[in-house]
C-alpha positions in Angstrom: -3.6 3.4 4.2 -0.7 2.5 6.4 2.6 3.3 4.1 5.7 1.3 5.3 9.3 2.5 3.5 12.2 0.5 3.9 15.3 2.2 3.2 18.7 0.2 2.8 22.0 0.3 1.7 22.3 -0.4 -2.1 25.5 -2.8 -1.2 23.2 -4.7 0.6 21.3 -6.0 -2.6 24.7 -8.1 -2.8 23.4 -10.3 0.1 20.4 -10.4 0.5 16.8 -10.6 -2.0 14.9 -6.9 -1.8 11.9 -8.1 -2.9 11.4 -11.3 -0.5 12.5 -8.4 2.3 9.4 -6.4 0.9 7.0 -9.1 0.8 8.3 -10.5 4.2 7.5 -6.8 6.1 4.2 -6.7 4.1 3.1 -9.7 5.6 4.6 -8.5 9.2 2.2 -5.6 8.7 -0.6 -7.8 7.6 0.0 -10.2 10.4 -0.3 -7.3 12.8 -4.5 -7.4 12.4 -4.3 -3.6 12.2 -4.4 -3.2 8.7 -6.9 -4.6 6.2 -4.2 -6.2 3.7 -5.4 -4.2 0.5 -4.6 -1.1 2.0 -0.8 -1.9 3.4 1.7 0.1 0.4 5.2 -1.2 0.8 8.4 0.0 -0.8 12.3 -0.6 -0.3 14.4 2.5 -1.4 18.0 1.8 -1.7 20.7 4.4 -0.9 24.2 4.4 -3.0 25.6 7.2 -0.7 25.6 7.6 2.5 27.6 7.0 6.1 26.0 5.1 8.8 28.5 5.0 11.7 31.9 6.0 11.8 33.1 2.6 10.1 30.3 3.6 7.1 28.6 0.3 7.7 25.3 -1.0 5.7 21.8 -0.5 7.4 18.0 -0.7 6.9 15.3 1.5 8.0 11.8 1.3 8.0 9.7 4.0 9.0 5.8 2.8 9.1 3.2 5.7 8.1 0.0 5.3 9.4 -3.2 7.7 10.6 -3.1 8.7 14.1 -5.8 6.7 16.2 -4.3 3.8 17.5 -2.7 2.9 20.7 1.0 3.2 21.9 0.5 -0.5 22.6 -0.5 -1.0 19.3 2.2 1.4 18.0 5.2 -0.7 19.8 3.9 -4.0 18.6 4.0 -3.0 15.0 7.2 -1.5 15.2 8.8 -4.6 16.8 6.6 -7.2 14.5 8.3 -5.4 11.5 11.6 -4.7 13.3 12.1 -9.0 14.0 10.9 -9.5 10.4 13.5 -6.9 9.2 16.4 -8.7 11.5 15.6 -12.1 9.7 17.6 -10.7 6.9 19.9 -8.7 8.6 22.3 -11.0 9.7 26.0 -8.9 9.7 24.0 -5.4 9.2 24.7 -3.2 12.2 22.0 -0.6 12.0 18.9 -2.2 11.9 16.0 0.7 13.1 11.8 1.1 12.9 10.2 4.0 13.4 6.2 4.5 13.7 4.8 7.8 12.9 1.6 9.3 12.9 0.0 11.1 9.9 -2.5 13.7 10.7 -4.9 12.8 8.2 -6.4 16.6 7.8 -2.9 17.3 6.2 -3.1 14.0 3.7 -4.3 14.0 0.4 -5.5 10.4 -1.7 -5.9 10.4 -5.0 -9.4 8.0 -5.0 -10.6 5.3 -8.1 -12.3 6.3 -10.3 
């Protein structure tokens, strides 16, 4: 279940690969043990406009969604797994940020297989 969205600035597809950034966090959340790796969804959104900072600088943020249920401990150790993972291609971005937040799953609706 656990949804982890990686948003970026588009100007950052200049320097570095989207797609071994996506696969890198997927395997952070994987490498976590929380999640069974069939259910982890990953996706990078880019953002053409926007202001981070008063010098407009690049960033990437990931916010991880996941069911309530598991520790603080648990919480903070996935958000800094994924955080160092994120850094590893962040070299000269200046907003790097990961936020965990709980879904309450009464309010979530899936889709099933048929």
């Amino acid at each position: 279940m656990p949804h982890l969205v990686i948003e970026y600035a588009e100007n950052l597809e200049e320097s570095i690969s989207i797609p071994a950034l996506v696969s890198a966090a997927q395997e952070a959340m994987h490498r976590s043990g929380l999640f069974a790796p069939h259910t982890i969804k990953t996706r990078a959104m880019p953002y053409r406009h926007f202001i981070a900072g008063e010098k407009g600088g690049s960033f990437i943020h990931a916010e991880v969604r996941l069911f309530e249920g598991r520790s603080e401990r648990d919480r903070e150790t996935l958000s800094s797994t994924v955080f160092n993972t994120l850094c590893q291609f962040a070299e000269g971005v200046p907003a790097v940020t990961v936020e965990v937040r709980e879904i309450d799953s009464g309010c979530y609706s899936k889709r099933l297989p048929f």
